[in-house]
N, C-alpha and C positions, 0 to 999 in steps of 0.2 A: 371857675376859670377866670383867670385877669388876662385882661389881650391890650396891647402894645402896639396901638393903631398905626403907627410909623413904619408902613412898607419901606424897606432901601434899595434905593435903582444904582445898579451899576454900567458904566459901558468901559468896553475895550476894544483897543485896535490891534489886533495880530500884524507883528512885522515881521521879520525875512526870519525870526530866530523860532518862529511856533511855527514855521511850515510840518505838514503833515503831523503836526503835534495831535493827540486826538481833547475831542473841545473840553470833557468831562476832566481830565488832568490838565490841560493850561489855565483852569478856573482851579481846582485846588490849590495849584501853586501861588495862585492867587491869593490865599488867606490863610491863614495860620490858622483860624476858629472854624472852618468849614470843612468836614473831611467829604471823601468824593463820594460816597455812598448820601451824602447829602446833597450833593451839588448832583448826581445822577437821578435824585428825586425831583427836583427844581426840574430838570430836561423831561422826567417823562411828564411834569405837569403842565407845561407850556410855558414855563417863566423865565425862559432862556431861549435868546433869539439869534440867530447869526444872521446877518444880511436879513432880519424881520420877517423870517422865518424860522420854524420851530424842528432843528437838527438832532439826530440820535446821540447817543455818547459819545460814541465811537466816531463821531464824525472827525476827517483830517482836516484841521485848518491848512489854510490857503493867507498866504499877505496881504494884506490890507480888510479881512474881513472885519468886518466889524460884532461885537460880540456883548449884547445887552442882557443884564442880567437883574431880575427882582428875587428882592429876599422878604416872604412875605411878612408883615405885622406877627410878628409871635404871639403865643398861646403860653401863660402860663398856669400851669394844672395847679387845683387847692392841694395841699398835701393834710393829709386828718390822722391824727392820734388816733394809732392805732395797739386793741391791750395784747400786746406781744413781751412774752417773758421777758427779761435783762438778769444779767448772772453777772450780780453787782460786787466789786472787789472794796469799794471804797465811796461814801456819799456823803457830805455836808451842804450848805448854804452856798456855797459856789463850785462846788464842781463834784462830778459822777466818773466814778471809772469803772468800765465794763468790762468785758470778756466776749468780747464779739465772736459767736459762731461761723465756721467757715460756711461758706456759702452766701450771707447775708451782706447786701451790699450798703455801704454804707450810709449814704444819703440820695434822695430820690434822683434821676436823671432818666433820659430817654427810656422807656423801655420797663423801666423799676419807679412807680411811683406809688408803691405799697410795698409790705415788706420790708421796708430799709428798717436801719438801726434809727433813723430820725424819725421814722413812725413810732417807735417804739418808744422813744426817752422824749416826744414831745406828751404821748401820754401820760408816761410815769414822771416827768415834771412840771406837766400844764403850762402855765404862759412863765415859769422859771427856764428860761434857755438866751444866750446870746444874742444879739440879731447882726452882727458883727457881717458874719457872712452869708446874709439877706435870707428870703423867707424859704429857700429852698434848701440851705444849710445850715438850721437853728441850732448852734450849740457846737458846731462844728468845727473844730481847732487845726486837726490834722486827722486824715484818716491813713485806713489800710484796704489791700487788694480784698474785692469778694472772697476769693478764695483762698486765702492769709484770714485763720485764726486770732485774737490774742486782747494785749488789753491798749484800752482806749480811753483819752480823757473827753469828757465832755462840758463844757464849760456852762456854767447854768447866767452867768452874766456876763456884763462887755468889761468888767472889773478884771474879769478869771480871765478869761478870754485872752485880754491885750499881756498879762503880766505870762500865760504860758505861751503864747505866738512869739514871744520875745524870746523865753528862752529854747523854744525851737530855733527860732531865725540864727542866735548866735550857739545854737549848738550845746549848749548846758544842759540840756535833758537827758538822762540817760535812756536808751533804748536798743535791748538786747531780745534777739530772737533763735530761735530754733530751728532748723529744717534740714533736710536729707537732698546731700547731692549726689549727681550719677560719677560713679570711677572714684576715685582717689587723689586728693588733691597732694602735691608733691609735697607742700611743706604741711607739717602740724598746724602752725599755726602761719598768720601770713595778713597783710594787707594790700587792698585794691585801693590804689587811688588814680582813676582813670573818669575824667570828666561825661556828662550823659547828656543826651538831647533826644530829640523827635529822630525818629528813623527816616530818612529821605523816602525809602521805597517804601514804607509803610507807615501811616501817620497815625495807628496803633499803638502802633512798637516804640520803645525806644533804644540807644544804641551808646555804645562807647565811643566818643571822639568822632560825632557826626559831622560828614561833610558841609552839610549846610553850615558851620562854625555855630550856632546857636547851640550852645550845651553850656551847663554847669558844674562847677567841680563837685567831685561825690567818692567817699570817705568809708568805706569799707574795713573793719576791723572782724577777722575770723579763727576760729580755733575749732578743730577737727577735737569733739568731746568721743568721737567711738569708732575706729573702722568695722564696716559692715560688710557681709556678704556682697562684695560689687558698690557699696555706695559708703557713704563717709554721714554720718550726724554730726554734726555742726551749730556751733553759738557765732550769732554776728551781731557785732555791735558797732553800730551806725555811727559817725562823726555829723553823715549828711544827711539829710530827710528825702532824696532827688525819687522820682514817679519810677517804681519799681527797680530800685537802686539794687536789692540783693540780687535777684530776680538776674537782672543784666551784667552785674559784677560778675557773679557765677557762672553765666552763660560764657562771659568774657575770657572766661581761665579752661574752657572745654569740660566747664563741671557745671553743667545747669539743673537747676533743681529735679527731683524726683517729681514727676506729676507736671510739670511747667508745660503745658505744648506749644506754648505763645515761643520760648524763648528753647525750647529744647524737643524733645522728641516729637511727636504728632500723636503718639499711639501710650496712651493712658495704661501701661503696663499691668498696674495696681489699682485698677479702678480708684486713683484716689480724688477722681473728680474734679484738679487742678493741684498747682505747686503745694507740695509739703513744707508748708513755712507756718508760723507759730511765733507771734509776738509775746516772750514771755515778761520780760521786766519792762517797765517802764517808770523812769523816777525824775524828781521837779520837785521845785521848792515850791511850796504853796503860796497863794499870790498874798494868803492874809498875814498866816501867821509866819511866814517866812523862815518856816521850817523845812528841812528837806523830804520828800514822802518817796516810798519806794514796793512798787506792788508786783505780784508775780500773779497772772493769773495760768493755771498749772494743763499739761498738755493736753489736747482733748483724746479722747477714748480713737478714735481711728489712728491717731498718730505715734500711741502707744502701743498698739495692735504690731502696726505696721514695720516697729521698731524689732518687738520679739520673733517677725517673722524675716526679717532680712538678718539676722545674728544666725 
């Protein structure tokens, strides 16, 4: 464990606009990096004081209270290579492209600090990984949702790294994915371009043209490959990389993915354990040989099951 002795003290004064606000949500609003189920923790620990007293969540602010808040010295966990398969499409001297299993989350965070895809290719590459974006995401370029299939580059140095972050940033990558939405979408083919951001009521979620104005534009290219008993298969290929772009596009047109309960139904119809989405292609010029490369890694056994049962 490495720990970040630098506790941070916050104060606030509640004025006439958080009356009856409750205290747990006038500190979220507060911070774009702290969701409330965080700051609800802080309250039941004692590190959250109104008037130097220690208040439930739920409590309603009053004007003029005063509102001290400590965030304590963080904890950061070792992460250890660990020998977990990889179902490798593509490997040299700067860069790994896998096939990420659904369900496997990408890089450690709260909750997943085993198991990740970063457990896995820090083993199978040893001290060959990026450090680009620091010791918790070695190698880490761009990811995809736990529950989102497909392929992924990994970058083994800060060489690889900067030359494909690049062509992510300006959009030159190619990346086409597969998955099954609920109803039928009106046209064959079609594009979403409706900007995304954090969801106001939920700082989970995100949304199409969120009030808070904080959103970025996001690039949706789709083509219905098969109508289905009730649901459509679908290729989308991405102009934008934006935090579960298809996911919320599709939600957006009343066609949210098959499996989604984030963004669509609540009730896992198909047992398929989250959204039926499938990163099939992904292509980039290579940062050395400045070739183009273009890899498919091919659909996994549930989602071809799933395909013969809804025809």
């Amino acid at each position: 464990m490495n720990t970040n002795n630098d506790s941070k003290n916050y104060t606030f004064i509640a004025d006439s606009s958080a009356e009856d606000e409750r205290l747990d949500v006038f500190l979220t609003d507060q911070f774009d990096s702290l969701s409330r189920s965080y700051i609800q923790k802080l309250t039941k620990e004692g590190h959250i004081l109104v008037n130097g007293s220690i208040k439930k969540c739920g409590y309603s602010l009053r004007e003029n209270d005063e509102i001290k808040l400590v965030i304590p010295a963080s904890v950061t966990p070792s992460i250890e290579p660990e020998n977990i398969p990889l179902d490798i499409l593509f490997e040299d001297e700067d860069l790994l492209v896998v096939n990420k299993p659904k369900g496997m989350v990408v890089h450690p965070a709260a909750g997943h600090y085993s198991g990740t895809l970063v457990n896995a290719v820090m083993y199978h590459c040893k001290d060959s990984l990026s450090g680009i974006n620091g010791i918790m995401r070695p190698g880490i370029v761009h990811r995809i949702d736990r529950d989102t299939s497909g392929s992924l580059i990994i970058c083994k140095n800060d060489f690889a790294h900067n030359s494909i972050a690049t062509q992510l940033k300006e959009h030159s990558a190619k990346r086409v994915y597969k998955g099954i939405v609920t109803g039928h979408l009106k046209d064959s083919d079609g594009i979403v371009d409706a900007p995304i951001g954090r969801d106001a009521n939920d700082r989970k979620k995100m949304c199409v043209n969120p009030r808070s104005g904080l959103s970025k534009n996001a690039v949706t290219h789709y083509h219905v490959e098969e109508i289905l008993n009730g649901y459509d298969y679908a290729s989308f290929r991405l102009e934008t990389g934006r935090t579960h772009q298809i996911r919320v596009h599709m939600a957006s047109l009343n066609h949210p993915l098959l499996g989604d309960v984030v963004y669509g139904s609540s009730k896992d119809l198909y047992h398929t354990e989250g959204q039926v989405l499938h990163a099939e292609v992904i292509g980039f010029v290579h940062p050395r040989s400045n070739e183009y490369m273009e890899f498919t890694a091919p659909l996994p056994g549930y989602f071809i099951k799933l395909l013969e049962r809804l025809k």
